[in-house]
C-alpha atoms as a printed R data frame, in Angstrom:
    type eleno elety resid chain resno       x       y       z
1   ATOM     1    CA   UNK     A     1   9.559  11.533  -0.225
2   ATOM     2    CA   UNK     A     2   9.572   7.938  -2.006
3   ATOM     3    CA   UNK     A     3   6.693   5.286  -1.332
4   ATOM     4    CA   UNK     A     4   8.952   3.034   0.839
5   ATOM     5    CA   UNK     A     5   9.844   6.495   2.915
6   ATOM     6    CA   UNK     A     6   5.915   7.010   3.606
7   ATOM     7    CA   UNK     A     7   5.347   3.575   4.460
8   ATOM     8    CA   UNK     A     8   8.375   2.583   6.421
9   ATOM     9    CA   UNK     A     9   7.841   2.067  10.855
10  ATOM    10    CA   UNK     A    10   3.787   2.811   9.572
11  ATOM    11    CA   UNK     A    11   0.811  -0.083  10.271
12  ATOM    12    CA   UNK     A    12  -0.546  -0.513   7.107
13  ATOM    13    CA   UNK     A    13  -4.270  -0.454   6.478
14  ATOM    14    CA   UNK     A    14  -5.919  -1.586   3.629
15  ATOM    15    CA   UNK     A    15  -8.878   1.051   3.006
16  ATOM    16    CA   UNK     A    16 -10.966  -1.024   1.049
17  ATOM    17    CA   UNK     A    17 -11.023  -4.086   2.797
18  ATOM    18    CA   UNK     A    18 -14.457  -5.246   3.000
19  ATOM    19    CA   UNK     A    19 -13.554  -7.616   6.351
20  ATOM    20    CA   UNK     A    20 -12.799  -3.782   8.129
21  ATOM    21    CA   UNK     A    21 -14.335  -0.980   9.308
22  ATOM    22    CA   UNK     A    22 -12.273   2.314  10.067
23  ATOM    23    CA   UNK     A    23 -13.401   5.263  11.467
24  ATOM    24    CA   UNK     A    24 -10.955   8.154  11.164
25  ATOM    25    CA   UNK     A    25 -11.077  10.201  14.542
26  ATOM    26    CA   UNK     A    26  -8.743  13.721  15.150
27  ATOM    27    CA   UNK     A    27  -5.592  11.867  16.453
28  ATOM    28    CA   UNK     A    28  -6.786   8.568  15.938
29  ATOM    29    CA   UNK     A    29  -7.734   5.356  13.650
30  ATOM    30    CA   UNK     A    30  -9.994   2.799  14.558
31  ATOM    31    CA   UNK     A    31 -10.375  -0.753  13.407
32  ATOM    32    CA   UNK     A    32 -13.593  -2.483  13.835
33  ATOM    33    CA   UNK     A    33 -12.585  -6.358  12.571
34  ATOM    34    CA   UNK     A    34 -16.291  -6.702  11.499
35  ATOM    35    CA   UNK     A    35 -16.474 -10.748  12.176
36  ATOM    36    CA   UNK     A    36 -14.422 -10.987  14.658
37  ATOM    37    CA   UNK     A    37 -15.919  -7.491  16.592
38  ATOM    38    CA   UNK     A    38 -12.341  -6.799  17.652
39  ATOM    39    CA   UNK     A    39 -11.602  -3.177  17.513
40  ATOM    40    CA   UNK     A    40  -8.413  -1.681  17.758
41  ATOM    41    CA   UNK     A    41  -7.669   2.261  18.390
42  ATOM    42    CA   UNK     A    42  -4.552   3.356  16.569
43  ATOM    43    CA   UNK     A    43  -2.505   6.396  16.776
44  ATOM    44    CA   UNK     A    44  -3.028   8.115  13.195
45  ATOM    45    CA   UNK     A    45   0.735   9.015  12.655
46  ATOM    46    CA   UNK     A    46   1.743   5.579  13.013
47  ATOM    47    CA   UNK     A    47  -0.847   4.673  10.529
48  ATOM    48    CA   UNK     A    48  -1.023   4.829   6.849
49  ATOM    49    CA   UNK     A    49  -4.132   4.400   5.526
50  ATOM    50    CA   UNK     A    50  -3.599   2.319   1.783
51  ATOM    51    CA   UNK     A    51  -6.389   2.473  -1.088
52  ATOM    52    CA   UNK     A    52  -6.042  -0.798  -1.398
53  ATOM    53    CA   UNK     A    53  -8.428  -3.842  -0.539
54  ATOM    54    CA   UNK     A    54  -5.826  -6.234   1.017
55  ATOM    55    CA   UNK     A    55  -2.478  -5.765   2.457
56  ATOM    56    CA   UNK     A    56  -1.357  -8.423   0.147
57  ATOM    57    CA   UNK     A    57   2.194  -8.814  -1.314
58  ATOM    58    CA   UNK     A    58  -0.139  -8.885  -4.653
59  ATOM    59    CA   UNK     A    59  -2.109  -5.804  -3.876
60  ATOM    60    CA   UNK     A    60   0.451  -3.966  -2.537
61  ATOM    61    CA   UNK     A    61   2.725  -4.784  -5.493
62  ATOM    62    CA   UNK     A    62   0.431  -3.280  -7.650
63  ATOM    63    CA   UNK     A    63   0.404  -0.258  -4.857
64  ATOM    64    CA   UNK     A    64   3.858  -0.012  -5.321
65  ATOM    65    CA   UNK     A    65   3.842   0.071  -9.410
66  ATOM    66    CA   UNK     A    66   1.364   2.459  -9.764
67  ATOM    67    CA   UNK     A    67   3.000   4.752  -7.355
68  ATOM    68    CA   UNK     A    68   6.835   4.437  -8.882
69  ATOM    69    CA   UNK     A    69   5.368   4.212 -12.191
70  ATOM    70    CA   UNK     A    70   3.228   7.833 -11.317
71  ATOM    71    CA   UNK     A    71   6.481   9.418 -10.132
72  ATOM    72    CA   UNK     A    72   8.831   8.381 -12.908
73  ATOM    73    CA   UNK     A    73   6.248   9.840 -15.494
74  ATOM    74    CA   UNK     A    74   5.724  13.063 -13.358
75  ATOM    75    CA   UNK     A    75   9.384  13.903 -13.131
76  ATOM    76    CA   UNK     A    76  10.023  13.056 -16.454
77  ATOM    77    CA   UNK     A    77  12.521  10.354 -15.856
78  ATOM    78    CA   UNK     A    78  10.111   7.982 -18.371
79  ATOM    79    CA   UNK     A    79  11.576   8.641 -21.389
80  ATOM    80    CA   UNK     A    80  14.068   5.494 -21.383
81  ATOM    81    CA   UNK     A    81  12.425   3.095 -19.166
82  ATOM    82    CA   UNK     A    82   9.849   1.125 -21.483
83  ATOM    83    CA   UNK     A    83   8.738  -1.866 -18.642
84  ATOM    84    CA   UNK     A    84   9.025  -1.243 -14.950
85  ATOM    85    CA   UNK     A    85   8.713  -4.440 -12.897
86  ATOM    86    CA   UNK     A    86   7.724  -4.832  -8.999
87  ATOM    87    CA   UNK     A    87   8.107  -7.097  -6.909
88  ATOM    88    CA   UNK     A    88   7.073  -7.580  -2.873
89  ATOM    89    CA   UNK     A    89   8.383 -10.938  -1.110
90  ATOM    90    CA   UNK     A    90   6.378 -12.042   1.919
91  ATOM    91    CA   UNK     A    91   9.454 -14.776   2.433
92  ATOM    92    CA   UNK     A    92  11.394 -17.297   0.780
93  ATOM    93    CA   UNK     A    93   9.810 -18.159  -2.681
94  ATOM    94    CA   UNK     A    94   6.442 -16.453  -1.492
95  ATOM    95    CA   UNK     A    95   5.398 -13.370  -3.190
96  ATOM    96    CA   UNK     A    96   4.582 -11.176  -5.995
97  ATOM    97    CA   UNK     A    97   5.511  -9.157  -8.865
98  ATOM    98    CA   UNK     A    98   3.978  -7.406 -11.525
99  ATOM    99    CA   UNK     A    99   4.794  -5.008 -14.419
100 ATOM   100    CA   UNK     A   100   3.679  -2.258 -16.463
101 ATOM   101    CA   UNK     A   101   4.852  -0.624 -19.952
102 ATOM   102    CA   UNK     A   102   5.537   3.068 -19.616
103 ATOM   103    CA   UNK     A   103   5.749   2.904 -23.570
């Protein structure tokens, strides 16, 4: 299954966000919004839960890169592709992209 397959009709959570605090439960997720003391109780398969500190177009570009860049190495489709490039749009002209060398 590709990244965008995992992630597609999920909420994504960023892990390490510092502003949140989530408590994994059996069947459940929830989100303590630590200033704000919000707290929200989440079903945990319509969650997925992102090592990530933001859910950023830049942070979860870089998400993204490392993940394709990961898979292309481990199936051994590397061998041509020197520079792989990402890029996440949050909406006209606003967004991200970075790259990596798989040299």
């Amino acid at each position: 299954m590709g990244v965008c397959d995992q992630l597609d009709h999920r909420i994504l959570l960023a892990r390490d966000d510092p502003r949140l605090k989530i408590t994994e439960d059996e069947d459940y997720y929830t989100v303590e919004l630590i200033k704000s003391c919000k707290h929200y109780v989440l079903p945990s398969d319509d969650v997925k839960l992102l090592p990530i500190p933001s859910v950023s177009a830049e942070d979860l570009c870089t998400y993204f890169l490392n993940e394709i860049s990961t898979a292309i190495r481990n199936n051994g489709f590397a061998d041509n592709i020197t520079t792989l490039h990402v890029r996440v749009d949050e909406g006209i002209g606003q967004g991200a992209g970075c790259d990596i060398s798989l040299a």
